[in-house]
Chimera marker file (.cmm) of the C-alpha trace (Angstrom):
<marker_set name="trace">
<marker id="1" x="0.000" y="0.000" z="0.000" r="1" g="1" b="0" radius="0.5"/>
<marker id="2" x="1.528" y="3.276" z="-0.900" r="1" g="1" b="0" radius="0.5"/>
<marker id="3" x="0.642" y="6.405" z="1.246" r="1" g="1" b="0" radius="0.5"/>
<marker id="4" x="-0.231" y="9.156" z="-0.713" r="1" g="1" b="0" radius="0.5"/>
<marker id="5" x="0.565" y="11.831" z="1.531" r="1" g="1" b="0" radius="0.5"/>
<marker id="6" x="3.589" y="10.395" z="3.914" r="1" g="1" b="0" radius="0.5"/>
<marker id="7" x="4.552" y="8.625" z="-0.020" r="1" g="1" b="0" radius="0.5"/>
<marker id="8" x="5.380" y="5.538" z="2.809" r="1" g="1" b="0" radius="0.5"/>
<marker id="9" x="5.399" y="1.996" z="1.179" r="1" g="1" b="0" radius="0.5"/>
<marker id="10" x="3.639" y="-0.690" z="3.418" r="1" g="1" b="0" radius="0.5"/>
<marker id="11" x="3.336" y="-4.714" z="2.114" r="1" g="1" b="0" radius="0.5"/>
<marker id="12" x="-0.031" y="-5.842" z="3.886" r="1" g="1" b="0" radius="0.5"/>
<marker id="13" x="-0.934" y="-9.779" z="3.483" r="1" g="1" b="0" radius="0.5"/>
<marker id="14" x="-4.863" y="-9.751" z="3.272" r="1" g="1" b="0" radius="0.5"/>
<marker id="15" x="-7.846" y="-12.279" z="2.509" r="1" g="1" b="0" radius="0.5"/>
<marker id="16" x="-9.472" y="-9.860" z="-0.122" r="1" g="1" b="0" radius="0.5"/>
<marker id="17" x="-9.058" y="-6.067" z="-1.474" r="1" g="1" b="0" radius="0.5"/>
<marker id="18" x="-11.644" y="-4.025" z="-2.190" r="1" g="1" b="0" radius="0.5"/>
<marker id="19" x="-10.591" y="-1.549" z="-5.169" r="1" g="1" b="0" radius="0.5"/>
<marker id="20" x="-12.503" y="2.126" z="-5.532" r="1" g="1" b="0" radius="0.5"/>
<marker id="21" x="-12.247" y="2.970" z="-8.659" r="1" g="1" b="0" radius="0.5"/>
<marker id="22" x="-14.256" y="6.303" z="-8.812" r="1" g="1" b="0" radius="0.5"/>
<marker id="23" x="-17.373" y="7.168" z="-9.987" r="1" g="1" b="0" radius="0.5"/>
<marker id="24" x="-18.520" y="8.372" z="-13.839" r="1" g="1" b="0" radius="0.5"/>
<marker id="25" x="-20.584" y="12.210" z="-13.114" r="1" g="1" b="0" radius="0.5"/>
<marker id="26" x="-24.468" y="12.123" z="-14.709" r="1" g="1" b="0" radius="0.5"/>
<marker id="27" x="-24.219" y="15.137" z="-16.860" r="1" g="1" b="0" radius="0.5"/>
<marker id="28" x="-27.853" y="15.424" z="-17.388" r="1" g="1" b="0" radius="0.5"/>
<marker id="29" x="-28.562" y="18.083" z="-15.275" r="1" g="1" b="0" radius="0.5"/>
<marker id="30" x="-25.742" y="20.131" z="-16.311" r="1" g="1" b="0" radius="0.5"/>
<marker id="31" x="-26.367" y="19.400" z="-19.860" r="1" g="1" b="0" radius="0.5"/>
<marker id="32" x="-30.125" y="20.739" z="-19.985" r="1" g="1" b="0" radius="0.5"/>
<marker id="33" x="-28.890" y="24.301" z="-17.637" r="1" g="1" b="0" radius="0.5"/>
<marker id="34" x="-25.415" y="24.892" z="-19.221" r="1" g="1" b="0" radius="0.5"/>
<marker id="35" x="-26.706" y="26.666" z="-22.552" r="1" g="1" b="0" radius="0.5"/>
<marker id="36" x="-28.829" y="28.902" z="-20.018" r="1" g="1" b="0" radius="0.5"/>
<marker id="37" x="-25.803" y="29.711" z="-18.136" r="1" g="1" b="0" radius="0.5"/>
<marker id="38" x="-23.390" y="32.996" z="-18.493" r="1" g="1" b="0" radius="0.5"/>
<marker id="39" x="-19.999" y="30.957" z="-18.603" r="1" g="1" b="0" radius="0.5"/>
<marker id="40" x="-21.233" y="27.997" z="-21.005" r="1" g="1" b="0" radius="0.5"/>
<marker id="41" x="-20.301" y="25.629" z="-17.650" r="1" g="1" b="0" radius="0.5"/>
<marker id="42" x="-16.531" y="26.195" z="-19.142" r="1" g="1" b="0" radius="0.5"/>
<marker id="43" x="-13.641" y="27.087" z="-16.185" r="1" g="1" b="0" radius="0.5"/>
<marker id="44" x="-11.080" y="28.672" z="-17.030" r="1" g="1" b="0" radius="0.5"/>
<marker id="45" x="-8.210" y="26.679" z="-15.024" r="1" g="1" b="0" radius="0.5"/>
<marker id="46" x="-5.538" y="29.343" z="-15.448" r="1" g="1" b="0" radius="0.5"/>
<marker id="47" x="-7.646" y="32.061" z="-13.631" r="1" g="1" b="0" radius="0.5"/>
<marker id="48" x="-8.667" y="29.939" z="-11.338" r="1" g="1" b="0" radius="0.5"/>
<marker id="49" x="-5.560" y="28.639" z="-10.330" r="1" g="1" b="0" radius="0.5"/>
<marker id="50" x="-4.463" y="32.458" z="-10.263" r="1" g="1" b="0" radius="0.5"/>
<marker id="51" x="-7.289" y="33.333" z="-7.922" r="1" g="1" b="0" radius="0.5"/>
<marker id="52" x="-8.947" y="35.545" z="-10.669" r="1" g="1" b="0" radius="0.5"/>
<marker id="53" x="-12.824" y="35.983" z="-11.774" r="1" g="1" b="0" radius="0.5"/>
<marker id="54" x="-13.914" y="33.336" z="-14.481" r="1" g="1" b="0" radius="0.5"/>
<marker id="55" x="-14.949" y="35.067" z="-17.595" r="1" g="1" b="0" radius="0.5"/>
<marker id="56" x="-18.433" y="35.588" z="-18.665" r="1" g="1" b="0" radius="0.5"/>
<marker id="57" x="-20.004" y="35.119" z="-22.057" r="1" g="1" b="0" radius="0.5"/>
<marker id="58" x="-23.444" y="36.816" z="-21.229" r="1" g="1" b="0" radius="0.5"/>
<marker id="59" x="-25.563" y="37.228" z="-18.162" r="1" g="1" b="0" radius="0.5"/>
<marker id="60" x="-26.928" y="35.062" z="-16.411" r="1" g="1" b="0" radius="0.5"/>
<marker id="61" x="-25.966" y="32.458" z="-13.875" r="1" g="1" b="0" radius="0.5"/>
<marker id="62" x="-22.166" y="30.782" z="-13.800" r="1" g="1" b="0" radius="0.5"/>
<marker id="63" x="-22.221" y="26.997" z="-14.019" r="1" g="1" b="0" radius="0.5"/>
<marker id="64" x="-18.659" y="25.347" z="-13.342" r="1" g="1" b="0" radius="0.5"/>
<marker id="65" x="-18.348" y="21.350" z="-12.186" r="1" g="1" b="0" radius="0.5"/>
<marker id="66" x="-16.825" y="20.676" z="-8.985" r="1" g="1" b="0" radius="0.5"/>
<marker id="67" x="-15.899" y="17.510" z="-7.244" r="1" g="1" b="0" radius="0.5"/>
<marker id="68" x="-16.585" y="14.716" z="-8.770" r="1" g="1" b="0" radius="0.5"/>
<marker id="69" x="-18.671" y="16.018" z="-11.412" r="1" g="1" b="0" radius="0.5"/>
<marker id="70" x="-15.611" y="16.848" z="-12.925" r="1" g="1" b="0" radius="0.5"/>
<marker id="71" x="-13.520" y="13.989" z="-12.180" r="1" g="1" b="0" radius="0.5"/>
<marker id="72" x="-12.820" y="11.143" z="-9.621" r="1" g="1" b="0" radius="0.5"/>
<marker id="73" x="-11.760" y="12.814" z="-6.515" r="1" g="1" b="0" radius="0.5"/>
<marker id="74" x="-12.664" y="13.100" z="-2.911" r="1" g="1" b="0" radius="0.5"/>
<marker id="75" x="-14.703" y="15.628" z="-0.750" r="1" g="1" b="0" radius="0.5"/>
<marker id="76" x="-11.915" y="17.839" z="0.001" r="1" g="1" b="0" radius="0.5"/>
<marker id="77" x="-10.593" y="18.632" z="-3.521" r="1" g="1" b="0" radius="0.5"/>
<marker id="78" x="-14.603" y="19.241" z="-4.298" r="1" g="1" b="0" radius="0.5"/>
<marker id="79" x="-14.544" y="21.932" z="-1.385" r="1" g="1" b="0" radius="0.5"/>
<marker id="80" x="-11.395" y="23.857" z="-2.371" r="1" g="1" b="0" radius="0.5"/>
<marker id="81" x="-12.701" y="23.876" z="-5.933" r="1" g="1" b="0" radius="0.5"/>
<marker id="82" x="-16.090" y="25.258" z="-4.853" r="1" g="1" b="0" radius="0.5"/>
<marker id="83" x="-14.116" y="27.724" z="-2.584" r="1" g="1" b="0" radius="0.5"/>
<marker id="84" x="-11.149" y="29.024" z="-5.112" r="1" g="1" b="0" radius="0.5"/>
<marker id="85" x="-14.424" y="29.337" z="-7.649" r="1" g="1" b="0" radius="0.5"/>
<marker id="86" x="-16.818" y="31.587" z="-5.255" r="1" g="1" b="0" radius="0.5"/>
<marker id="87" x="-14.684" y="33.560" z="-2.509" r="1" g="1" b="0" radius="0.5"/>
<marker id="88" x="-13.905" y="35.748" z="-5.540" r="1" g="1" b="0" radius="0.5"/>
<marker id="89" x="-15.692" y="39.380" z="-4.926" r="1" g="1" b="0" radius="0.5"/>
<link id1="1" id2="2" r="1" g="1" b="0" radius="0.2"/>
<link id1="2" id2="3" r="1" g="1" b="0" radius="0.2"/>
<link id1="3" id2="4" r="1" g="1" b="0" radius="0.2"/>
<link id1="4" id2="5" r="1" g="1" b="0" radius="0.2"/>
<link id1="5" id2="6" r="1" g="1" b="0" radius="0.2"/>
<link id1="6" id2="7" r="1" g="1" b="0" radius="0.2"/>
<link id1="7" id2="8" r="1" g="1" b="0" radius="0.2"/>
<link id1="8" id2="9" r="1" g="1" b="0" radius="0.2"/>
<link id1="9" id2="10" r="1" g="1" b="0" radius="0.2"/>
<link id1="10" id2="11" r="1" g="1" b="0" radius="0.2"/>
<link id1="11" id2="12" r="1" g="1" b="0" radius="0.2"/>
<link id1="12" id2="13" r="1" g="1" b="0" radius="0.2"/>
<link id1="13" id2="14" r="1" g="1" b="0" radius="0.2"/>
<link id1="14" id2="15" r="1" g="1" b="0" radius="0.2"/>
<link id1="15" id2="16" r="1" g="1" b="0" radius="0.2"/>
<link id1="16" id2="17" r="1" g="1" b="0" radius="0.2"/>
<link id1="17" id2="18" r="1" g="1" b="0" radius="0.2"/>
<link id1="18" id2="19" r="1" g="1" b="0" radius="0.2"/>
<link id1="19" id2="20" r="1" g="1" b="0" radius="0.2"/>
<link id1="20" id2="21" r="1" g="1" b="0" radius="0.2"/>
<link id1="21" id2="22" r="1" g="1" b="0" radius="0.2"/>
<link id1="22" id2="23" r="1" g="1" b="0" radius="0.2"/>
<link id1="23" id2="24" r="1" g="1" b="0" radius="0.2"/>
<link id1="24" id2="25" r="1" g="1" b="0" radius="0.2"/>
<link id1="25" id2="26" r="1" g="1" b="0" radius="0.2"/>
<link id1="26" id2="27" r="1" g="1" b="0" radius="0.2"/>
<link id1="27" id2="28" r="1" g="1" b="0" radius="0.2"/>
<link id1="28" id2="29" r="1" g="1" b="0" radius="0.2"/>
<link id1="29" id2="30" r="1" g="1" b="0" radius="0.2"/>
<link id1="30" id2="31" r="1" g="1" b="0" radius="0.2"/>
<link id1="31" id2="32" r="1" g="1" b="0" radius="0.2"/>
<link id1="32" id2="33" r="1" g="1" b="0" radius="0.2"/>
<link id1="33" id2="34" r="1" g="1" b="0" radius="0.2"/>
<link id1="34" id2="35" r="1" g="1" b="0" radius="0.2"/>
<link id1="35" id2="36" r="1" g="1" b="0" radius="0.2"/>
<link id1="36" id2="37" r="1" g="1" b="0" radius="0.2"/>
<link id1="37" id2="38" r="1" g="1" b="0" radius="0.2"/>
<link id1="38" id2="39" r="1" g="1" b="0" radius="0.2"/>
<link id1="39" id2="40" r="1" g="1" b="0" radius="0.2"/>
<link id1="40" id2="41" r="1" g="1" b="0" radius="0.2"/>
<link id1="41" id2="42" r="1" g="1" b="0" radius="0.2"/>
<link id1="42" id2="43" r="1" g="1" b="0" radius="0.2"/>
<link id1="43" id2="44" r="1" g="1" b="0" radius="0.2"/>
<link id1="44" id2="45" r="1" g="1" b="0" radius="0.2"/>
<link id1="45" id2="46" r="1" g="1" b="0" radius="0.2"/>
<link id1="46" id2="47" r="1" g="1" b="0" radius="0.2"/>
<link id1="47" id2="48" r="1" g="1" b="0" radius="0.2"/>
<link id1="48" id2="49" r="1" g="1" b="0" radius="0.2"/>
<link id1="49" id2="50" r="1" g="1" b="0" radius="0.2"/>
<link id1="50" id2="51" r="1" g="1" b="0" radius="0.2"/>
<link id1="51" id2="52" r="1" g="1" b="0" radius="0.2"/>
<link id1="52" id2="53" r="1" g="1" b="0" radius="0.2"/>
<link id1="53" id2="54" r="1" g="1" b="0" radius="0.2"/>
<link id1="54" id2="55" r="1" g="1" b="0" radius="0.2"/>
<link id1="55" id2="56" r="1" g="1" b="0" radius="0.2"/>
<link id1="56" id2="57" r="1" g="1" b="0" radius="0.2"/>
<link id1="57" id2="58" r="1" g="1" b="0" radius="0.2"/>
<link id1="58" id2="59" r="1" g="1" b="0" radius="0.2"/>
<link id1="59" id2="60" r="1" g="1" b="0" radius="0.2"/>
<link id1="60" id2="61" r="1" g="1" b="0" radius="0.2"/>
<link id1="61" id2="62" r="1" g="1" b="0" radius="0.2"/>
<link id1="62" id2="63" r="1" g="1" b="0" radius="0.2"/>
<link id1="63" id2="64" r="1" g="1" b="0" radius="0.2"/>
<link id1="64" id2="65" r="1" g="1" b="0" radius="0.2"/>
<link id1="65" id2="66" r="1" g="1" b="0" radius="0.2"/>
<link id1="66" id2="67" r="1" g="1" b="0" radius="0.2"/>
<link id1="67" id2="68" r="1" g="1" b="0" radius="0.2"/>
<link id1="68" id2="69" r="1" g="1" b="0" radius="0.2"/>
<link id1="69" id2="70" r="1" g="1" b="0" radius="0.2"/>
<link id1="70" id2="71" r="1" g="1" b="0" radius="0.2"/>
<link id1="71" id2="72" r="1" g="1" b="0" radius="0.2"/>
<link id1="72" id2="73" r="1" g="1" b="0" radius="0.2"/>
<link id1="73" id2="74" r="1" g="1" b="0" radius="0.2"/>
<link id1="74" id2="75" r="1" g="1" b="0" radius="0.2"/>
<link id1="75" id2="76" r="1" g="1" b="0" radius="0.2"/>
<link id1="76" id2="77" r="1" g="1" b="0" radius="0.2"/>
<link id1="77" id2="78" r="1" g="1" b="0" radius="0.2"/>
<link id1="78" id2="79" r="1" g="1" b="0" radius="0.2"/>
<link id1="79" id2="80" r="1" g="1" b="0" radius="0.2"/>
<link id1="80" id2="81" r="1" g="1" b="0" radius="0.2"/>
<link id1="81" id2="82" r="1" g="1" b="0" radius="0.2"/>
<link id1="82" id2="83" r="1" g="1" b="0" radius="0.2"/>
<link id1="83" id2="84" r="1" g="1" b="0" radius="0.2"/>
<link id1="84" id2="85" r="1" g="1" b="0" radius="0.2"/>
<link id1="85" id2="86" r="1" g="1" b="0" radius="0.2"/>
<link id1="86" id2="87" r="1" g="1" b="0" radius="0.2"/>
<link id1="87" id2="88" r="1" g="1" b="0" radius="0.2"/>
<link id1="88" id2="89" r="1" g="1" b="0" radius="0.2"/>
</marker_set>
C-alpha cells in the first residue's frame, strides 16, 4: 500500500481487497442548464488557479463542475474547488 501523503510503502498480506475505482458524473442536469448559463459551464483553469474571476459570455448564472462532477476525486478537492471558484468578490 503506498501512502499518498507520507509517499510511505507498506506490504499488507490480506484475505481480499476491495478496489474504488471512482465514480462516472451524470451530466444530465448540467447538460439541460449549461446553454442557459453565463460561462457555457466552461472554467477557465488558469484564472482559477491564479485566484482571478472566471470570464463571462453573457448574463446570467455561472455553471462550473466541482468535485466529482468533474472527475474522480474526494470531498476535500470538491470543497477547495467550490471555494477558489466563489470567494472571488
Amino acid at each position: 500500500l503506498l501512502n499518498l501523503l507520507t509517499t510511505d510503502l507498506r506490504t499488507v498480506i490480506a484475505d481480499q481487497v476491495i478496489v474504488d475505482m471512482g465514480t462516472i458524473p451524470d451530466n444530465d442536469l448540467f447538460d439541460s442548464v449549461r446553454a442557459h448559463s453565463a460561462n457555457d459551464g466552461m472554467t477557465d483553469p488558469d484564472r482559477l488557479v491564479a485566484n482571478q474571476r472566471q470570464p463571462l459570455k453573457g448574463s446570467g448564472f455561472e455553471l462550473h463542475r466541482v468535485g466529482d462532477a468533474q472527475a474522480s476525486r474526494n470531498i476535500h478537492a470538491a470543497i477547495y474547488d467550490a471555494y477558489r471558484l466563489c470567494h472571488i468578490a
